[in-house]
N, C-alpha and C positions, 0 to 999 in steps of 0.2 A: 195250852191248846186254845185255837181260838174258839170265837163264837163259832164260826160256821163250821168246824170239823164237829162242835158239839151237837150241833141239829142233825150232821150226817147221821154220828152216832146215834140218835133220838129215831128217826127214822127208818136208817139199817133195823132197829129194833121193830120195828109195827108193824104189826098182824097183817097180811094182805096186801104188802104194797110189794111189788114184782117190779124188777125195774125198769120197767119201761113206764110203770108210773112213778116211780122213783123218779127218774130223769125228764117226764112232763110236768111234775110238780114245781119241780128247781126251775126250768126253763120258764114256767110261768109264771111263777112269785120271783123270777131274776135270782134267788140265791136258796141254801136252803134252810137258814138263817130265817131270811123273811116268810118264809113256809110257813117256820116253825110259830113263829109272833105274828101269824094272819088270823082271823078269824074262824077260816079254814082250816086250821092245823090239825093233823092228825091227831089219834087219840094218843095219848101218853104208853109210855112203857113205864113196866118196874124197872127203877136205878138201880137193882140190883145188877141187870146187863149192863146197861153201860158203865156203871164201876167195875166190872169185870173186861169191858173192852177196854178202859182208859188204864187198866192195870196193868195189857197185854202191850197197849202201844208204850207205855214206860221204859219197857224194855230197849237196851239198845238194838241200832238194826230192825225195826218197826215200825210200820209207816202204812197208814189210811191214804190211797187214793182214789179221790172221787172223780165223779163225771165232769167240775167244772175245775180241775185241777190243772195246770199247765204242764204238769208232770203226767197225767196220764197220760198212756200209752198210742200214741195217734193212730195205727195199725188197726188195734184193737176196736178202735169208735168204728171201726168200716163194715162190722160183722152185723150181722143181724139180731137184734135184740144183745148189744153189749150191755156189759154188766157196768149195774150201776156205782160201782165201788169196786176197786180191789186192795184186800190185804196182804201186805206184801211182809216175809218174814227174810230178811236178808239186805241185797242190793239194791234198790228200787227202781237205779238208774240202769241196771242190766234191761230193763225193760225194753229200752229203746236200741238194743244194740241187734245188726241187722240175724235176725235167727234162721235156723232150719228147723221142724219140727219134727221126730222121727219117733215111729210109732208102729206098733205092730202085736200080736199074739203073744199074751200071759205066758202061752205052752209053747213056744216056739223052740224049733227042732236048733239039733247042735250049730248047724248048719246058717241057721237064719241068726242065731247068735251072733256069729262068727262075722256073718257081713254087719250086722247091725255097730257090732266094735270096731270093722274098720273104717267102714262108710262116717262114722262119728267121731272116731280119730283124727281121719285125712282132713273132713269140711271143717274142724273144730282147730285144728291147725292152723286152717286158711286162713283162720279169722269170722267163722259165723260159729255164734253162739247157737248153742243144742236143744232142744226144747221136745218135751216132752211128761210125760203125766204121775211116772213115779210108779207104774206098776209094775206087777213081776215079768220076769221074760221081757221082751225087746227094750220097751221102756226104760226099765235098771239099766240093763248094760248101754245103752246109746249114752243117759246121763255118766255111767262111770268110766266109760271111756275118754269122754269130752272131758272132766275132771283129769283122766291120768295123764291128759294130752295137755294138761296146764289150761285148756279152754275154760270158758262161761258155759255155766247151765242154768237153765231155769226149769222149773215144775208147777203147772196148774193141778191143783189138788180137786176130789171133791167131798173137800169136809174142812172145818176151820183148818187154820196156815199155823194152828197149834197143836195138830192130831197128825199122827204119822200111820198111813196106811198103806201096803201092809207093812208093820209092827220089825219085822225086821230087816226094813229098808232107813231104820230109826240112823245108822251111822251113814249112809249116801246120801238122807235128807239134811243132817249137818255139814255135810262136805258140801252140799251145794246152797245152802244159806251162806257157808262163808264167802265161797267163790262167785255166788249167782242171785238167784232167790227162788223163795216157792212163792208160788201167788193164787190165791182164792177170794171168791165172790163171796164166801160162806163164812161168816163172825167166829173168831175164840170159840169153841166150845160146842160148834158143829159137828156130831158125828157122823162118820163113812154111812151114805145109804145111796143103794141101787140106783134109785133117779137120780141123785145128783152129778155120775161120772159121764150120762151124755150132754148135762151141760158144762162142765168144766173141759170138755170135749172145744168146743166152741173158742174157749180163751187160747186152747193150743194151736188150735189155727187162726186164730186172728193174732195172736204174737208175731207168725212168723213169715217170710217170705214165699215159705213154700211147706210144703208137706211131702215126707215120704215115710211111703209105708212096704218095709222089709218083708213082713209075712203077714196072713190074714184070713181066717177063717170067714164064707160068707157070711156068716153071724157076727164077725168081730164089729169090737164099739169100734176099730182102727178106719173102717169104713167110713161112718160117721162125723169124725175127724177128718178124711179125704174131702166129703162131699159139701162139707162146711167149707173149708179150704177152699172149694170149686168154686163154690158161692158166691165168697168174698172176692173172687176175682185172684188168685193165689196160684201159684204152681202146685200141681200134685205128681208126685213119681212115687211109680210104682217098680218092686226088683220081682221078675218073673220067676217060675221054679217049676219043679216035674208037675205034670198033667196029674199023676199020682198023687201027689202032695198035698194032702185036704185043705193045708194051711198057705198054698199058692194057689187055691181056685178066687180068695176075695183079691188077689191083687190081681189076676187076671181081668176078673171083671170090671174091674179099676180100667185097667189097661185099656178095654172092650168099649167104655165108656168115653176115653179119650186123656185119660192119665200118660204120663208117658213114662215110655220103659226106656229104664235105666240098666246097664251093668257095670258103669264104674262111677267114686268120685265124680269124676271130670268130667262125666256127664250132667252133672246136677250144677258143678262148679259155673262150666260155660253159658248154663241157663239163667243163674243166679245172680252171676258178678255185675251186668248193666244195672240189673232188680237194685243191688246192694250197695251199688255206688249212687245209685239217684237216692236211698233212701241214707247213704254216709251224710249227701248234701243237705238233707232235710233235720239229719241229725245234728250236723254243724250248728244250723239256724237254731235251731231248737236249745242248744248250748247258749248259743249266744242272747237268745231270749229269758234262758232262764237259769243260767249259770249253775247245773250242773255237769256232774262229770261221771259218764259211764267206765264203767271197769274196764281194758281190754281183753280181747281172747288169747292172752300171753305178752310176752313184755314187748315182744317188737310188731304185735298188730300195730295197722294202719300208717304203715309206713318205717321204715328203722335209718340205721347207719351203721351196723353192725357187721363187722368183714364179709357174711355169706353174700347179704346184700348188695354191700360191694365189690363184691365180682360178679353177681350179677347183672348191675349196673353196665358195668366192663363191659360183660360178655354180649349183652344187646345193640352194644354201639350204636349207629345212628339210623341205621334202615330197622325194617320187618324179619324176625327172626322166626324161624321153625321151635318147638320145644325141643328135636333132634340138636339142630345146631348149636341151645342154649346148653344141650348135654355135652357137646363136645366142647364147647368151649371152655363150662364153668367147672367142670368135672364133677357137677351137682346130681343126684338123680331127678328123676322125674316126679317124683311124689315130693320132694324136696323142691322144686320148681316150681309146683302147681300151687304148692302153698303159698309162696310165695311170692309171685305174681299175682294172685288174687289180693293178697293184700297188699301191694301196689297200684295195682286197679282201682282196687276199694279208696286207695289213699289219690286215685286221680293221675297216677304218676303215670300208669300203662294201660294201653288198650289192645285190647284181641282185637284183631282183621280176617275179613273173612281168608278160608283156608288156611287156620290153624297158626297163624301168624301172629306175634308181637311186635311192638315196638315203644316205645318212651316216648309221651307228651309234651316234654322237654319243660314242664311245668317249674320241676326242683331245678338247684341252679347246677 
C-alpha cells in the first residue's frame, strides 16, 4: 500500500473531519500524504483502526477510493458535498459503468413489486447497470432482478461495505459483490444507524444517470434520493399509481414537481440512451487513461456479433426503420429489440430519429 492510501487511512479515521474538509485538506496540502507530514496534521488516531482497515483491504475484491484517485467515480464528484472516499467491496470498475438507480418503498405493495422486476430486468438487459440501496421491498428486488437478468449491480450502503443490512439480504449482497459492488463512505466496522441512509442516499444518485422511483410514501427516504438526483442535474422518473394508494401519493408529487412519468421501459430507455452514449465516450477515455476495465451488463453489451445481432443488422438495412418494421423483419420481439438497440446506440453503431425511427451510423464495417 502506498504512502498516500496510508494518510487516507489516517484521516478517514479523525474525530471531526467531514468530507468536505477531508477533500479541502488534500487540495491544499496537494496530496494527503503531505497533510499528513505538515505541521498541521491532524491529531493521530489509534492503529488499532487502521489495522483493521488494512486487514479489510487484504482481502481480495477491496479497494479504497479516494477523492484524488483516477479511478473515482466522475459522476459521483458532481453531487453536492461528495464523499471523500469510497469503500468499495466487489468490482470497483462497475463504478463507471452507465447506471439507472431504482428505488422505492420498504412496504411496497405486490403490484409495485412487480414493475420494480420488470422495469430492472428490461433496462438491465439493455445494458445499464441497477443501482440502488439494499433495502427491503423495491430496492432488493430491482438489485435481484438485474442479477437474474445476467446485469451489473451496484449498492450504496449505509454502514461499513463489511455489515449487511438488513441481515437477510446477507446472500443478494454476495450476488452483487461478485457481479457488481456495494459501496460506502462509512470504514469496516460502521454500524446501520438512522442518519447515515439519507446520506448514502446521495451516492445512489450521484452513481447514476438517472433515478426512478416505482412506489413512495410521502415520508419515504425514495424522495430524497429523487431530489438529490434533481440536483445533480440527473433524470428522475417517477411510475404513477391509484389516487388511493398511499404509496403513489410521493411519486405523484414527484411527478407535480416536474419528474417525469413513466409507464414503460422505453420510456426511460429513449431518455437515457444519448445521456449513456456521451457518458460510454467519456468512459472510453477514461479506459484509455487509466487502463481499467469495467464488467459488462452481460456477455454481448456494448456491441456483439452474435447471430440475434446479426439479423438485426440485416433487418435495419440502410434507411430509418420503425421498431414495427424491425419486428416484421427480424422476427425478433420488441422487448428483445429495445434491448438491443440500446446497446448499439450505447456502442455508437445506432441512432434514434425523431418519430420512433432507427438507423446505422455505418461506423462498424
Amino acid at each position: 500500500m502506498s504512502d498516500e492510501q496510508r494518510a487516507w487511512l489516517r484521516l478517514l479515521r479523525t474525530p471531526r473531519l467531514g468530507s468536505v474538509g477531508l477533500v479541502a485538506g488534500c487540495v491544499k496540502h496537494g496530496s494527503a500524504a503531505a497533510w499528513v507530514a505538515s505541521a498541521d496534521r491532524p491529531k493521530a488516531l489509534p492503529s488499532a483502526a487502521q489495522d483493521a482497515d488494512l486487514q479489510w483491504l487484504e482481502r481480495d475484491r477491496r479497494q479504497l477510493l479516494t477523492w484524488n484517485d483516477p479511478d473515482y467515480p466522475a459522476l459521483l464528484r458532481q453531487v453536492a458535498d461528495p464523499p471523500a472516499a469510497l469503500w468499495v467491496a466487489g468490482e470497483a470498475s462497475a463504478l463507471w459503468q452507465p447506471q439507472l438507480a431504482i428505488v422505492g418503498s420498504r412496504n411496497a405493495s405486490a403490484g409495485g413489486l412487480a414493475l420494480a422486476r420488470d422495469f430492472s430486468t428490461t433496462l438491465s438487459r439493455a445494458g445499464l447497470a441497477i443501482t440502488s440501496g439494499l433495502a427491503l421491498g423495491i430496492d432488493g428486488v430491482a438489485h435481484a432482478a438485474c442479477l437474474d437478468a445476467g446485469g451489473v449491480s451496484l449498492a450504496a450502503v449505509g454502514h461499513g461495505p463489511d455489515q449487511i443490512y438488513p441481515r437477510n439480504h446477507r446472500g443478494l449482497a454476495e450476488r452483487i459483490i461478485g457481479d457488481g459492488a456495494i459501496v460506502s463512505e462509512f470504514p469496516p466496522g460502521t454500524s446501520p444507524k438512522p442518519g447515515y441512509f439519507p446520506r448514502r442516499n446521495r451516492i445512489i444518485a450521484g452513481l447514476a444517470l438517472g433515478t426512478l422511483v416505482v412506489e413512495a410514501g410521502l415520508a419515504s427516504g425514495s424522495l430524497i434520493t429523487a431530489r438529490l438526483a434533481s440536483e445533480a442535474g440527473r433524470e428522475v422518473f417517477a411510475i404513477p399509481g391509484s389516487i388511493h394508494n398511499p404509496l403513489a401519493k410521493g411519486c405523484h408529487r414527484l411527478i407535480r414537481d416536474g419528474a417525469k412519468l413513466v409507464e414503460s421501459a422505453q420510456e426511460i430507455y429513449d431518455e437515457l440512451a444519448p445521456l449513456a452514449r456521451q457518458w460510454a465516450e467519456s468512459l472510453r477515455a477514461h479506459l484509455t487513461d487509466a487502463s481499467i476495465a469495467p464488467k459488462s451488463a452481460g456477455e454481448s453489451a456494448f456491441g456483439t456479433d452474435d447471430a440475434e445481432y446479426l439479423l438485426l443488422r440485416e433487418a435495419m438495412g440502410f434507411d430509418p426503420v420503425t421498431m414495427d418494421e424491425l419486428v416484421e423483419r427480424s422476427g425478433l420481439t420488441v422487448n428483445q429489440l429495445s434491448s438491443m438497440l440500446l446497446k448499439l446506440e450505447l456502442d455508437g453503431e445506432v441512432v434514434s430519429t425523431p418519430g420512433g425511427r432507427y438507423s446505422r451510423t455505418h461506423e462498424r464495417g
